[in-house]
N, C-alpha and C positions, 0 to 999 in steps of 0.2 A: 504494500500500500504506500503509492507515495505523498508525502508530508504536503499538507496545504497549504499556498501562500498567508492563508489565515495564520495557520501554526506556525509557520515560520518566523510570522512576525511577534506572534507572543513570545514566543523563544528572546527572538531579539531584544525585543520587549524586558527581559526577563532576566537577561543578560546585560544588559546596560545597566537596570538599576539595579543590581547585583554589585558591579564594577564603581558606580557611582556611592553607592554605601559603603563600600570597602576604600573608598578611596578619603569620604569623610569618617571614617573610624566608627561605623553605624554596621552591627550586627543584626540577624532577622534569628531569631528561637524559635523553636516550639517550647511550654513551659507547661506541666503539670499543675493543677491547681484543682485543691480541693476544698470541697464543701464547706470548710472550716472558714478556709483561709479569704472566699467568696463573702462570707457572712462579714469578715471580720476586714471588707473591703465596704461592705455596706453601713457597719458602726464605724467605720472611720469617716462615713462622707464621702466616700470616694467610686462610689458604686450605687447607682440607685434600685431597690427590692427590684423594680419592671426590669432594668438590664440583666439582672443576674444571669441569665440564658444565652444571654448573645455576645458572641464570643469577642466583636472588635469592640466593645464597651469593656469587658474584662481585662481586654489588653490596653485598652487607653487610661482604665485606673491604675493598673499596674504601670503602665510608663507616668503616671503622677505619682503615685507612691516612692519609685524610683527614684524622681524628683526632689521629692520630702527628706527621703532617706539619705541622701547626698550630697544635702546643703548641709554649710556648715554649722547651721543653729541645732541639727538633727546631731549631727555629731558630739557637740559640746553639750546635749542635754543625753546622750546616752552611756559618753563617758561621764558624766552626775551621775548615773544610775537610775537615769529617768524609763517611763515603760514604754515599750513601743508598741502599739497594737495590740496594748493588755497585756505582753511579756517583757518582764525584766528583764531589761540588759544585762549581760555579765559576760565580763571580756574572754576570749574563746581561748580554753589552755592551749599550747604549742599544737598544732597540728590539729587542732577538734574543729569541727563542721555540726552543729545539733540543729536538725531539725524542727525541734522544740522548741527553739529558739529564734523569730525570723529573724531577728537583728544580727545574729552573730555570726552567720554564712557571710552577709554584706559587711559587716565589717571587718572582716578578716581579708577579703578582697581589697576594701580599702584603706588598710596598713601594709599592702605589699606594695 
């Protein structure tokens, strides 16, 4: 079956802004997210109950959270030992990653 100028062009399509992201330092994930973590996207204000389901809403509170979590007033109020999304911060011994922890994956990221 040969490939349709249609397809070709999404390809290209697809490939350009592929190139263009990698060129401004802008990665594309797929990210696991669960029930918990959806709820506690909605008591943050960052997710409203009707979005819960649809999935480029999920991903646009996550890229604010993202946000939150990165500026420096987030940083300086986690080293306080402030809570982030109802979990206490608590800086991540050598080498630990806890899940049970959403803060301390991301900051462990950014202290390297």
């Amino acid at each position: 079956m040969e490939p349709t100028a249609d397809h070709a062009s999404k390809v290209t399509t697809r490939v350009r802004l592929h190139r263009q992201r990698k060129r401004e330092g802008i990665r594309v994930i797929k990210v696991q997210v669960f029930n918990d973590e959806i709820a506690a996207l909605i008591a943050q204000g960052l997710l409203s109950e009707e979005d819960q389901t649809e999935g480029s809403a999920i991903a646009h509170a996550i890229e604010r959270l993202i946000e939150e979590v990165t500026s420096t007033d987030w940083v300086t109020r986690a080293v306080a030992g402030a809570s982030v999304l109802g979990a206490q911060f608590r800086p991540p011994a050598e080498g630990e990653v806890s899940a049970s922890q959403p803060a301390t994956a991301l900051a462990q990221i950014i202290r390297r």
